[in-house]
Wavefront OBJ file of the C-alpha trace (Angstrom):
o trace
v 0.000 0.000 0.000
v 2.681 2.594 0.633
v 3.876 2.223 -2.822
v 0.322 3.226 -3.955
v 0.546 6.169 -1.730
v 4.085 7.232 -2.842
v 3.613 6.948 -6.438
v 0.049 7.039 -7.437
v -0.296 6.637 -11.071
v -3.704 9.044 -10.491
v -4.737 11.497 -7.664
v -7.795 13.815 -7.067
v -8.321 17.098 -5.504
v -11.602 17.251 -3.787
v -12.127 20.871 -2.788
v -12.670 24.133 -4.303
v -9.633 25.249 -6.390
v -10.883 28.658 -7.850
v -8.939 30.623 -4.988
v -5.209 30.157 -5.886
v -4.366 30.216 -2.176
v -6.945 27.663 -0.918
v -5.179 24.151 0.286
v -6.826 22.496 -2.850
v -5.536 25.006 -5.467
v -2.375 24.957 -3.823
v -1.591 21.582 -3.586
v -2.609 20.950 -7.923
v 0.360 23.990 -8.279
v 2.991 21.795 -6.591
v 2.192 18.357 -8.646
v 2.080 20.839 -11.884
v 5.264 22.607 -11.525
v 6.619 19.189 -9.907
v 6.132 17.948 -13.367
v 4.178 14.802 -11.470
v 3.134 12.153 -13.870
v 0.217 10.602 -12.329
v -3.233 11.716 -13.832
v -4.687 14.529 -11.747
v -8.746 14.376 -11.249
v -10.134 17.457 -10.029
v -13.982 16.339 -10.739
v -15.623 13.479 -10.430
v -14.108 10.760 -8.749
v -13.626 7.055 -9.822
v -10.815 4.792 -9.411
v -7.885 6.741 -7.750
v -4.345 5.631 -5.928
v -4.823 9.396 -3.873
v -7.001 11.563 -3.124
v -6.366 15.113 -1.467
v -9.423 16.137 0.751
v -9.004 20.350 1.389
v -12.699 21.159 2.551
v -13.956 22.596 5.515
v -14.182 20.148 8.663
v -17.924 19.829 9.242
v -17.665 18.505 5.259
v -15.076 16.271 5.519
v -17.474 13.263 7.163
v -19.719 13.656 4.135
v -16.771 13.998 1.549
v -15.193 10.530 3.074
v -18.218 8.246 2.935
v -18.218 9.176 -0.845
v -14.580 8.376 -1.442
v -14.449 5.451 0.631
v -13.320 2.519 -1.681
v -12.481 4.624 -4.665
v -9.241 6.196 -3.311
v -7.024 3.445 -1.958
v -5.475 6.394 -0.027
v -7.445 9.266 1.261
v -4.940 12.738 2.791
v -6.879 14.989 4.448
v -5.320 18.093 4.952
v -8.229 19.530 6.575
v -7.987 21.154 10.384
v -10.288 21.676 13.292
v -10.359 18.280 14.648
v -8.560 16.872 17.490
v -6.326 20.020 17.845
v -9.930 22.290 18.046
v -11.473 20.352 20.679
v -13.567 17.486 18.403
v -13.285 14.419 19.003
v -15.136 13.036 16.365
v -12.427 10.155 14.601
v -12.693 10.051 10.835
v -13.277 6.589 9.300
v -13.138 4.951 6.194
v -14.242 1.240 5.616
v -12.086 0.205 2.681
v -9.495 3.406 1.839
v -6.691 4.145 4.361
v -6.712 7.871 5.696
v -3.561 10.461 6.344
v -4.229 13.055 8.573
v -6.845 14.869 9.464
v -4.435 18.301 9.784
v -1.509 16.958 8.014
v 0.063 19.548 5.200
v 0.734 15.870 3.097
v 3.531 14.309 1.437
v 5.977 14.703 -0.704
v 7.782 11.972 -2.626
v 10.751 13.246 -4.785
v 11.857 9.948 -7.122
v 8.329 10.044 -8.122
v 7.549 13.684 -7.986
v 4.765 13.095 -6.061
v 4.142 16.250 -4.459
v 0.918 16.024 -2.485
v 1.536 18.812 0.163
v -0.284 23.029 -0.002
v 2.672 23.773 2.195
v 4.322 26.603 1.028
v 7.839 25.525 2.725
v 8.116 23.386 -0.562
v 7.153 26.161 -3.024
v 10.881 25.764 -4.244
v 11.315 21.884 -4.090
v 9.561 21.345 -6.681
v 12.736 20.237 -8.818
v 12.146 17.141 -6.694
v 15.959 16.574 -5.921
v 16.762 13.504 -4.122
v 18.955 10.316 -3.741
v 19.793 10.587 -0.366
v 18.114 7.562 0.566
v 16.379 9.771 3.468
v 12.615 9.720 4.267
v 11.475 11.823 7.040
v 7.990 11.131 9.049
v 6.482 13.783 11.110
v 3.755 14.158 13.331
v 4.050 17.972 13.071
v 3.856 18.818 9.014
v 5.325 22.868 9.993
v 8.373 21.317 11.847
v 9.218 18.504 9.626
v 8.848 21.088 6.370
v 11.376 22.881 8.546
v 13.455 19.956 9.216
v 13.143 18.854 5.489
v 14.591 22.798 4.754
v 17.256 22.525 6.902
v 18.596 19.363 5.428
v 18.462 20.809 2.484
v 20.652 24.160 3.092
v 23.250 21.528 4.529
v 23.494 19.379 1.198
v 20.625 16.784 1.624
v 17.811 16.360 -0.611
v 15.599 13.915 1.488
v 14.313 11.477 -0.686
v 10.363 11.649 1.013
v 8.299 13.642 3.544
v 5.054 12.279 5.275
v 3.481 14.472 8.104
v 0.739 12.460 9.594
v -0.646 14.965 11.661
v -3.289 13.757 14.243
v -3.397 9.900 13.237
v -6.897 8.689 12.815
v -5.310 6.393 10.611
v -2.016 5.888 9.331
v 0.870 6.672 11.929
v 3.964 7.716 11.468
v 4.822 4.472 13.135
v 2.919 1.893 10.656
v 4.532 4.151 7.841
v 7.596 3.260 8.728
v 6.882 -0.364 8.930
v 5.889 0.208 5.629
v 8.651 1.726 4.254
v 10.716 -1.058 5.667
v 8.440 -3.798 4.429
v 8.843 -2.195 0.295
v 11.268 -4.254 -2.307
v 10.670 -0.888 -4.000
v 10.641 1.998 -1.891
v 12.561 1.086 1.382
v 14.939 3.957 2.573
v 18.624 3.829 3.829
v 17.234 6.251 6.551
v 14.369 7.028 7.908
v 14.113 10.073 10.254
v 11.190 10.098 12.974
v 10.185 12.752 14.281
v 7.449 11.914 17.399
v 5.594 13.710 19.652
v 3.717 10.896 21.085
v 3.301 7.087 20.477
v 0.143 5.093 20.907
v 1.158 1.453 19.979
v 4.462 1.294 21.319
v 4.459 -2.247 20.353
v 4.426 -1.129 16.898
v 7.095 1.032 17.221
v 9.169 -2.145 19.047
v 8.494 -4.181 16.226
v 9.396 -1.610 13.372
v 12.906 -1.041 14.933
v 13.476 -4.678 14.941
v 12.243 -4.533 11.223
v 14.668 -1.751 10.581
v 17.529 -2.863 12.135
v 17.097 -6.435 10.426
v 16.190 -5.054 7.017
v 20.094 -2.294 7.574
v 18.027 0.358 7.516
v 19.156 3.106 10.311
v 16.231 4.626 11.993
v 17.018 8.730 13.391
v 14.233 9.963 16.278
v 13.428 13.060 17.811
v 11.006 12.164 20.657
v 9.427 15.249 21.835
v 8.026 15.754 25.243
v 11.185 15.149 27.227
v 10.242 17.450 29.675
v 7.109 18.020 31.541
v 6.209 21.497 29.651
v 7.398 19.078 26.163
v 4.691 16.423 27.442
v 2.042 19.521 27.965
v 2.926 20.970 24.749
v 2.583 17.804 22.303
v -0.604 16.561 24.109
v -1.987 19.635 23.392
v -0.413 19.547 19.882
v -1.711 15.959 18.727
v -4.602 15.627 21.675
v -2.359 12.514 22.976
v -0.737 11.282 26.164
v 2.902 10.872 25.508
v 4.270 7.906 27.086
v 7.385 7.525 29.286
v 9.732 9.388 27.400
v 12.597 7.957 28.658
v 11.213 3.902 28.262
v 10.760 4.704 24.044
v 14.689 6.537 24.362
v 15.460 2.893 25.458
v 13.505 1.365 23.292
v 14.834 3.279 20.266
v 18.386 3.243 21.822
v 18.171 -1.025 22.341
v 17.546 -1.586 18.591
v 20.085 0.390 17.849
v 18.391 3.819 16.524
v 19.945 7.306 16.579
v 18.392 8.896 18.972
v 18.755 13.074 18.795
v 17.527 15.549 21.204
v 17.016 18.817 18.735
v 16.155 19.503 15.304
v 19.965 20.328 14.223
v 20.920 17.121 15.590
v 18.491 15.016 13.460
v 19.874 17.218 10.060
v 23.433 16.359 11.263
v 22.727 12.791 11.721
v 20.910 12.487 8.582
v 24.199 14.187 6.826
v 26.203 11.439 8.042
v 23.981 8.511 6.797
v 23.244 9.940 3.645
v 26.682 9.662 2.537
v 28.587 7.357 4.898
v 28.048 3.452 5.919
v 27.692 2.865 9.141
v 31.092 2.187 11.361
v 31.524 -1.168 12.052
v 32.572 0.117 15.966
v 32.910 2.777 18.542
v 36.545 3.310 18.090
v 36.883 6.806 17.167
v 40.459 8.280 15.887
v 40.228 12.207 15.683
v 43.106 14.196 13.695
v 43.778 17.375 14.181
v 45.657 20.816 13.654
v 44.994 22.476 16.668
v 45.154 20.773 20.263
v 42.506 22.909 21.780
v 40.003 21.853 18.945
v 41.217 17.986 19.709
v 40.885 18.389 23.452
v 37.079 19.914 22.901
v 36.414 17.019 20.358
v 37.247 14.386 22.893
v 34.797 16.603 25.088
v 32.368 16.737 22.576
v 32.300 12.942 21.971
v 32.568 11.721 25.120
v 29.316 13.448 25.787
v 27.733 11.464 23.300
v 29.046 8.109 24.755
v 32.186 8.021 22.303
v 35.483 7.475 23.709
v 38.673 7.990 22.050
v 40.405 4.960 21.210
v 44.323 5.037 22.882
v 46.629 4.295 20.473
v 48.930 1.373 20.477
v 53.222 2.263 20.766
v 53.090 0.222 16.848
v 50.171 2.878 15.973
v 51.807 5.619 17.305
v 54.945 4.860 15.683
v 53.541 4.651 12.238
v 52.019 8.174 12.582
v 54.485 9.193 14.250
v 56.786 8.544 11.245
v 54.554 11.121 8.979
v 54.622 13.563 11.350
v 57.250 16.422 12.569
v 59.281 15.665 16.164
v 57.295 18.023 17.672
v 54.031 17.125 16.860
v 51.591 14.458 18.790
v 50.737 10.981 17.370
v 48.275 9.696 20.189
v 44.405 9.699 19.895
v 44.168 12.961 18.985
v 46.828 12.852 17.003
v 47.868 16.704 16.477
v 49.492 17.425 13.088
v 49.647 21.003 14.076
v 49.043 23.907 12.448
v 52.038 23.850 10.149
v 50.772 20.769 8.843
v 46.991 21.217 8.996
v 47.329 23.173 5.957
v 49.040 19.988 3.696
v 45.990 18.431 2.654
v 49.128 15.807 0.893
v 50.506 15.010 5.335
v 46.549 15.307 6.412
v 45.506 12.590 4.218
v 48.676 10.372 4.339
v 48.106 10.460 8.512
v 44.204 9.705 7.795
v 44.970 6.963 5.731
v 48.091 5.581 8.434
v 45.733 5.639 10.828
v 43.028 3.658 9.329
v 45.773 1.326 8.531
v 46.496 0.623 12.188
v 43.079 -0.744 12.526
v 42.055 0.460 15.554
v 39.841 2.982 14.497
v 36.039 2.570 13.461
v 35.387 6.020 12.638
v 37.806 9.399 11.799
v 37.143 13.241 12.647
v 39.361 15.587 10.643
v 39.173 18.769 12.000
v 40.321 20.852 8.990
v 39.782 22.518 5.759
v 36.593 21.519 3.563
v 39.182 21.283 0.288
v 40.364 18.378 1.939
v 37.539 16.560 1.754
v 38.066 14.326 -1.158
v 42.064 13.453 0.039
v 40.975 12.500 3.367
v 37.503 10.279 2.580
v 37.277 6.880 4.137
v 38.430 3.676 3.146
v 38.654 0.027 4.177
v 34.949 0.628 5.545
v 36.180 3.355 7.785
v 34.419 6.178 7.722
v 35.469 10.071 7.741
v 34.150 12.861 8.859
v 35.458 16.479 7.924
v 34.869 19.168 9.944
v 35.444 22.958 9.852
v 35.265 25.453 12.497
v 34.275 28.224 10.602
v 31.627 26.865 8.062
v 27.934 26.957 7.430
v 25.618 24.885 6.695
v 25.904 26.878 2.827
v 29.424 26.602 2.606
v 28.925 22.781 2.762
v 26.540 22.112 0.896
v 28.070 21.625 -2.352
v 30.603 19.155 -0.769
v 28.033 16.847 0.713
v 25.813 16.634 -2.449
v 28.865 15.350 -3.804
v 29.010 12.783 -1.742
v 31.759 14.737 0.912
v 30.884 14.334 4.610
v 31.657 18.162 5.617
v 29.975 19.515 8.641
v 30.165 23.486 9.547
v 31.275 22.973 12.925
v 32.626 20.377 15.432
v 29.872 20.291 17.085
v 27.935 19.387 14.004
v 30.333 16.890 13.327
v 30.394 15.302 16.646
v 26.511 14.219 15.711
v 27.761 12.914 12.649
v 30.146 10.825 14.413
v 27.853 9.331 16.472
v 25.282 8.963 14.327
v 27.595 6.412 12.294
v 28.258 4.084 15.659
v 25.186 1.423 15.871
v 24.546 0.077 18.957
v 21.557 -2.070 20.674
v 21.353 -5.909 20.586
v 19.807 -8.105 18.044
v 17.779 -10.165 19.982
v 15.688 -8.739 23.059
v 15.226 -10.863 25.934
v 12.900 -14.258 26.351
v 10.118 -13.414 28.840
v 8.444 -16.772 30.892
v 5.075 -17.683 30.069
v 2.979 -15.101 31.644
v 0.361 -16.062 34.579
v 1.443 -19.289 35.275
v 2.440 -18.694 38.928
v 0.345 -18.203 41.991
v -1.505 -14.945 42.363
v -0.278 -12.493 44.674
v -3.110 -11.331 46.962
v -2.569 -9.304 50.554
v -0.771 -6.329 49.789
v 1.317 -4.678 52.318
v 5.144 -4.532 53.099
v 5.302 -7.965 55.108
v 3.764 -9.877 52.446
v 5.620 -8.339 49.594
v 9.012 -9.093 51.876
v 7.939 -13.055 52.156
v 6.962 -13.078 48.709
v 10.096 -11.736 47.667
v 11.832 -14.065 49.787
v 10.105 -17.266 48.745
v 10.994 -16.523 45.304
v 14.208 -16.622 45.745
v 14.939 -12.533 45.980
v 17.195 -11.903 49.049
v 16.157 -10.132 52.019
v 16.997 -8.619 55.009
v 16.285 -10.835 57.892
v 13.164 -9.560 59.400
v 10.329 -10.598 61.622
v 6.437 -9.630 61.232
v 5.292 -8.936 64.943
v 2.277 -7.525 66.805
v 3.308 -6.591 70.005
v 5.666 -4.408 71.604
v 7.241 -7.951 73.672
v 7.455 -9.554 70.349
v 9.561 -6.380 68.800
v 11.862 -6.795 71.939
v 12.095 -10.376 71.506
v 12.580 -10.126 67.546
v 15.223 -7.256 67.890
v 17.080 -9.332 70.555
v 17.188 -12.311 68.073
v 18.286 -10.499 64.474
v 20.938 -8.395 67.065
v 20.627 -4.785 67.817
v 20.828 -2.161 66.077
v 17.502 -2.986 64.106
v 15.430 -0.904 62.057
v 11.582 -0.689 62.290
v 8.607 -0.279 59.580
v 5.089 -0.073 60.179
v 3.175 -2.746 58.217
v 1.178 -0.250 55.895
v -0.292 -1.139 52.315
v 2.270 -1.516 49.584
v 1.270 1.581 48.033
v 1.678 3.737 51.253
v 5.026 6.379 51.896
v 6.784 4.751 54.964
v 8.852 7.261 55.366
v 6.519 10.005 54.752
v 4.155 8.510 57.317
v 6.587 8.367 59.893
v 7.039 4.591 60.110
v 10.437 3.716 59.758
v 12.838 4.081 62.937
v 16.911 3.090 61.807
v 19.310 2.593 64.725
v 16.629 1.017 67.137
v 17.957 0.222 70.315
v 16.931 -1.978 73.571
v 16.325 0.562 75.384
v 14.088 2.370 72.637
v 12.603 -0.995 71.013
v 9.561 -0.248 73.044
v 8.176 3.265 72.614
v 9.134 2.665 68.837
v 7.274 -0.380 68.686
v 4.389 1.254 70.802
v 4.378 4.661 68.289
v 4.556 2.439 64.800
v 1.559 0.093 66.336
v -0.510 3.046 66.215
v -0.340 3.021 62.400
v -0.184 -0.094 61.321
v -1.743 -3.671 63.028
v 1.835 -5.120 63.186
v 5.240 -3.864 62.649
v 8.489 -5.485 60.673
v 11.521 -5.647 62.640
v 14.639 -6.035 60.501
v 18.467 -6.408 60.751
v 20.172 -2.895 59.991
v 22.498 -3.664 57.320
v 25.431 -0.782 56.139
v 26.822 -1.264 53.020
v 27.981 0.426 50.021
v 25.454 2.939 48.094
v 21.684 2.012 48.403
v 20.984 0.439 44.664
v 16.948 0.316 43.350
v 15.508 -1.875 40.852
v 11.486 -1.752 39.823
v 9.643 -3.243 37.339
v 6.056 -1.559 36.587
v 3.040 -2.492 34.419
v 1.947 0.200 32.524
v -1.029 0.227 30.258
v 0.427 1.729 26.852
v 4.716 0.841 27.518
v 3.699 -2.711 28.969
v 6.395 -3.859 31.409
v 8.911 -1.585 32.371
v 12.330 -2.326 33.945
v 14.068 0.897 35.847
v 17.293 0.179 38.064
v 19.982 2.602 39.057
v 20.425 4.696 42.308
v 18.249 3.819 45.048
v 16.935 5.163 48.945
v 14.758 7.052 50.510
v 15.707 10.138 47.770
v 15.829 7.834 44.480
v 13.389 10.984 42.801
v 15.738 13.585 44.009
v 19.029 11.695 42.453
v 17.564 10.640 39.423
v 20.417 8.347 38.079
v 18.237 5.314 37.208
v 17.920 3.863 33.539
v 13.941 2.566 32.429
v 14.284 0.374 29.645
v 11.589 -2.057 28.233
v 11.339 -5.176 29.761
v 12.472 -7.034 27.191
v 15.862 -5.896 27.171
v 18.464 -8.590 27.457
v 20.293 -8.357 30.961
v 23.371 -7.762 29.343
v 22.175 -4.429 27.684
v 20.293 -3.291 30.784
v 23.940 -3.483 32.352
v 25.449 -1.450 29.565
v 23.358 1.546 29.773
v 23.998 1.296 33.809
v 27.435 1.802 32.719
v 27.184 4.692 30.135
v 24.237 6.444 32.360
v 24.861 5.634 36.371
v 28.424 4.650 36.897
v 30.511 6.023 33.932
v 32.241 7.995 36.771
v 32.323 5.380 39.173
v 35.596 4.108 38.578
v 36.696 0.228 39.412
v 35.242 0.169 42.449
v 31.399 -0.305 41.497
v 32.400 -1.463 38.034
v 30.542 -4.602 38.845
v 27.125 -2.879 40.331
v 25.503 -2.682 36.560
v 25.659 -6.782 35.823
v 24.146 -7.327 39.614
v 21.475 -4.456 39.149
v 20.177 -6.518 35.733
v 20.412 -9.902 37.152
v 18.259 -8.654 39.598
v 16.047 -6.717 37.489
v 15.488 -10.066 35.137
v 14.421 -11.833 38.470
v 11.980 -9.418 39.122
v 10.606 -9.368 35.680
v 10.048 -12.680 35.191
v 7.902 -12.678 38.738
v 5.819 -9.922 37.328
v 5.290 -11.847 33.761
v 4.580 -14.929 35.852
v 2.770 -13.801 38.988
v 0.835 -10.949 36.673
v 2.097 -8.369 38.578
v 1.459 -4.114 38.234
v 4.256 -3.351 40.442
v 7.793 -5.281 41.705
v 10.241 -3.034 43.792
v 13.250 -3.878 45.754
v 14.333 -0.009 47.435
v 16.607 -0.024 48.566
v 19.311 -2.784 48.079
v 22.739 -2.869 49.214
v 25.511 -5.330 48.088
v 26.540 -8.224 50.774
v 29.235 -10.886 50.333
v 29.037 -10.008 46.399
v 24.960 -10.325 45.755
v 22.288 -7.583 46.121
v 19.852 -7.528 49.271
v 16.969 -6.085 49.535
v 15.991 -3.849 52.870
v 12.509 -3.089 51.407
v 10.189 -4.139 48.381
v 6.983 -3.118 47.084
v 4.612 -5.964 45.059
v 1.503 -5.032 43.809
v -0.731 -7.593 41.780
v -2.444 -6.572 38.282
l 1 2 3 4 5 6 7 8 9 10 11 12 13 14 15 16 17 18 19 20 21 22 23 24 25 26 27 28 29 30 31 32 33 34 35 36 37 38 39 40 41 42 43 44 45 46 47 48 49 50 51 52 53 54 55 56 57 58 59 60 61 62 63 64 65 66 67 68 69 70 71 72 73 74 75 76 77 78 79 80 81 82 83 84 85 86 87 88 89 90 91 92 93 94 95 96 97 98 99 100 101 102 103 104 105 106 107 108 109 110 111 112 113 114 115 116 117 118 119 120 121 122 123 124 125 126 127 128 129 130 131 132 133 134 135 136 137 138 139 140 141 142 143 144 145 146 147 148 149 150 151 152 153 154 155 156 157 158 159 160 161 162 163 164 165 166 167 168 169 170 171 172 173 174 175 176 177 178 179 180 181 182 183 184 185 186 187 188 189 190 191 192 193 194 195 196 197 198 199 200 201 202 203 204 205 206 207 208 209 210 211 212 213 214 215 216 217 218 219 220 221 222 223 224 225 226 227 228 229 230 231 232 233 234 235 236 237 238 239 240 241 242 243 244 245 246 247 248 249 250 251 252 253 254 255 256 257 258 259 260 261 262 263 264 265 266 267 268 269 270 271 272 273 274 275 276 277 278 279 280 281 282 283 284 285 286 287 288 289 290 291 292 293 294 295 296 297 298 299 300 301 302 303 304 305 306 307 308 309 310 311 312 313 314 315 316 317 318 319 320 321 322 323 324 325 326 327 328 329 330 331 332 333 334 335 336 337 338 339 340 341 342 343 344 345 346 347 348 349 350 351 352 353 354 355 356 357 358 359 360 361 362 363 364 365 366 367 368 369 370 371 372 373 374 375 376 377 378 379 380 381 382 383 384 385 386 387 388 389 390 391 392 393 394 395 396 397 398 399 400 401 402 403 404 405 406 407 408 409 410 411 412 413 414 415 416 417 418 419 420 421 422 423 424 425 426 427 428 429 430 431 432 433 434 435 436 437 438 439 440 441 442 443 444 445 446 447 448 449 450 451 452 453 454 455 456 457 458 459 460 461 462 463 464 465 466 467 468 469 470 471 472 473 474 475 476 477 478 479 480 481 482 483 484 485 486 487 488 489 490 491 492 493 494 495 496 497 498 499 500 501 502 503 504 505 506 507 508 509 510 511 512 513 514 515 516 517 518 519 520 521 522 523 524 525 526 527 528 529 530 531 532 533 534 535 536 537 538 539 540 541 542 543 544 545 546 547 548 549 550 551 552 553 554 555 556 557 558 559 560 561 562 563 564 565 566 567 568 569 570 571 572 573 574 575 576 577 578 579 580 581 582 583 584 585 586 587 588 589 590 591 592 593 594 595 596 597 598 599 600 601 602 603 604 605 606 607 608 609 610 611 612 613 614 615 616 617 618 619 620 621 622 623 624 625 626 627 628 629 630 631 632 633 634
């Protein structure tokens, strides 16, 4: 179907097109001067691949039921539904609709150029061969996206805004697009605001990354104004932003976090293959610029590879005595200017082969001497470029970028991560139902599953607490039995560094809040560690592990990924997110966090669980125990 869509061999235009700036009228002058060869109806219609519905809202029910099964595609590019208030959803029984609100498509191989928007007023030469197709859920930002690309030197191949979804998504689009013999991209660039079937989305990435095709995403509503702002946008509830970041981030997408970053990215792919690792070499003319490179990259989760003594050697060799042949190697600025020395220590340190990826930081003449080779690819940048002065390299095929930070994105863009095969989940619901709900059951149920805990002991009187803090050894720390759901600490009902002599009146004051009380042993050890794995009702199950204890909000260094992913990778973004400054000393935190997690996970698949928390845990004898927990049943 999205080949239909794409290239229809005949489209109609149902609307009034005697005004030449109404949508309708509009949209006929881009297919004209696009020189589009389908057969354009603008009367009656019959048979068509697409048809273009620019009438007023309260029409556009009327105008559908009379199209539906004569356009196999139906855009409307009609507004004042969702984003007005109405929440009337536009059907059609046997045609597929775009939109309602969307400003179209454009498709440049086939110079389909279904959009009124005037952002493409001069694209209608229809260049392309990027291999770049760009889905929006916002048609004004992706038009301005599509622009930008374009000033830098990239003619995306195709542009679909989808605009409030009754229909088509972005997301089925792009399964689409992977799915075609005929029109599958190199790239596709996603640009998101919010994400109803996020098991779509899971499955398209796995498409994407199976079919070689690199996927680029710009999630909006990061932040809680974002959120406000694109439900208010597309009338939809954003999910967890940071569980579809995973997501994206596990199958190995590109995930950017502005507009310039996507167009940067996008440069990258549309002339480079992909680096086969995350060894990054960076040559240089200036050590300041190499010093804020390294900076620049590491922020991105690129390292600079050291160089071997061999390695340095051989560049070493090229270079004068007084220059610097480690990662970056330094040239300097006598020899910057020799694009003859630049490319020669480019091509010497590809040879070493233990680089995946090259910055140059130099001139944009030198792109064509220093270009990749032996599937290494190169990046040029210049520090005083824009995106104009670039241009012309890039449409040749030239990876320039106008500034290192630019280039930095284009770097990164080139490394793939993720894994190829998420994680098995057990059979779901084939263990025992959890029923009572408060923190001594979720502690024994824990416990009988095999989950370490604290030693503790349920009691309901203030002899037993005496007689239970005597036995686990003193000092002990008491809880108030409250519902699962309930703030301990908030409510006042945990006492650390209990005493004899205090056991009492604590066990007296917590009894007032709760029918019986936990007493526990008071275990000090290392940093308090959290893992939780949640049930929610569009993401599914959730994993989240990182920094735990009484202020895990405040701290914020957790990582949420989707359940699914493989322990292994749950422990790698640990390591990039929680610990990369956490030296030898906790290096082995991340792989005991996700064994833990996939413990928990497989007791909420199994027990059909909402909520599984262990806050906090602290390592003992080299395993993770946990001082509290939290289970809630579906």
């Amino acid at each position: 179907m999205i080949e239909t869509l794409l290239s229809p061999s005949r489209i109609a235009i149902v609307g009034s097109l005697s005004k030449e700036t109404g949508l309708g009228a509009r949209t006929l002058r881009h297919l004209t001067e696009a020189r589009c060869p389908a057969e354009i109806v603008t009367g009656a219609v019959s048979e068509v691949d697409v048809a273009v519905v620019a009438v007023p809202a309260a029409a556009v029910p009327e105008v559908l039921t009379g199209l539906d099964g004569r356009a196999a595609h139906i855009i409307v590019v009609s507004s004042g539904f969702d984003e007005a208030g109405d929440a009337t959803t536009l059907r059609a029984e046997h045609s597929r609709i775009l939109g309602p609100n969307t400003v179209g498509l454009h498709y440049a191989p086939s110079r389909s150029m279904l959009t009124f928007a005037a952002a493409f007023d001069d694209m209608t030469d229809c260049r392309h061969g990027s291999g770049v197709v760009l889905l929006s859920q916002s048609g004004a930002f992706g038009a301005r996206l599509l622009r930008s690309a374009r000033r830098h030197g990239v003619d995306y191949d195709g542009f679909i805004a989808t605009g409030n979804e009754h229909d088509y998504s972005a997301v089925e689009l792009a399964i689409e697009l992977v799915a075609s013999d005929t029109h599958r991209p190199r790239t596709i660039a996603l640009y998101l605001e919010s994400v109803r079937d996020v098991d779509a989305l899971d499955r398209m990435l796995a498409a994407a990354r199976a079919a070689e095709v690199r996927v680029v995403a710009l999630l909006g509503g990061a932040s809680e104004s974002g959120a406000g702002a694109a439900r208010s946008h597309t009338a939809a509830v954003s999910p967890d932003h940071a569980v579809l970041t995973e997501l994206c981030l596990m199958h190995g997408a590109v995930v950017v976090g502005s507009d310039r970053e996507l167009v940067d990215a996008t440069v990258a792919l549309s002339v480079l293959p992909s680096a086969r690792g995350g060894r990054i070499g960076v040559v240089t003319g200036s050590g300041g610029a190499g010093v804020v490179a390294a900076d620049m990259l590491a922020a991105r989760g690129l390292a600079l590879t050291p160089l071997s003594p061999g390695a340095q050697a051989s560049i070493g060799a090229l270079l004068p005595t007084y220059a610097s042949a480690t990662n970056p190697v330094d040239v300097t600025a006598q020899v910057i200017g020799d694009t003859g020395a630049v490319a020669n220590v480019r091509a010497a340190l590809v040879d070493t082969g233990e680089v995946d990826a090259v910055l140059v930081i130099g001139r944009a003449e030198q792109a064509a001497a220093v270009a990749g080779d032996h599937g290494v690819p190169v990046v040029l940048a210049v520090l005083d470029g824009d995106a104009t002065s670039v241009a012309d390299h890039v449409r040749r095929g030239e990876p320039v970028l106008p500034s290192l930070e630019a280039a930095c994105n284009a770097v990164r863009a080139l490394v793939t991560g993720g894994v190829d095969k998420p994680a098995t989940l057990p059979e779901p619901g084939t263990g025992a139902m959890f029923a009572a709900e408060d923190t001594a059951s979720s502690a024994r149920f824990l416990a009988e599953a095999g989950v370490p805990v604290a030693p503790w002991q349920e009691v309901h009187d203030v002899d037993a607490a005496v007689a239970a803090g005597t036995e686990l050894g003193w000092p002990v720390v008491v809880k108030a039995n409250l519902p699962t759901l309930a703030h301990k600490a908030a409510s006042g009902g945990v006492r650390l560094d209990v005493g004899p002599d205090g056991i009492a009146e604590v066990a007296t004051a917590l009894l007032a809040l709760a029918p019986s009380v936990i007493v526990a042993t008071q275990l000090r050890a290392g940093p308090e560690l959290f893992v939780g794995v949640r049930r929610d009702p569009l993401l599914g199950l959730v994993t989240a592990a990182g920094l735990g204890g009484g202020h895990l909000e405040l701290i914020g260094r957790t990582v949420t990924v989707p359940a699914t992913a493989p322990p292994e990778w749950l422990a790698e973004r640990l390591r990039a997110v929680v610990f990369a400054r956490a030296g030898d000393r906790y290096a082995h935190l991340p792989d005991l966090l996700a064994a833990t997690a996939a413990t928990l996970t497989g007791l909420a698949v199994r027990h059909d669980l909402a909520l599984v928390e262990c806050n906090p845990l602290v390592e003992v004898d080299s395993g993770l125990i946990a001082l509290d927990a939290r289970v809630v049943a579906a």
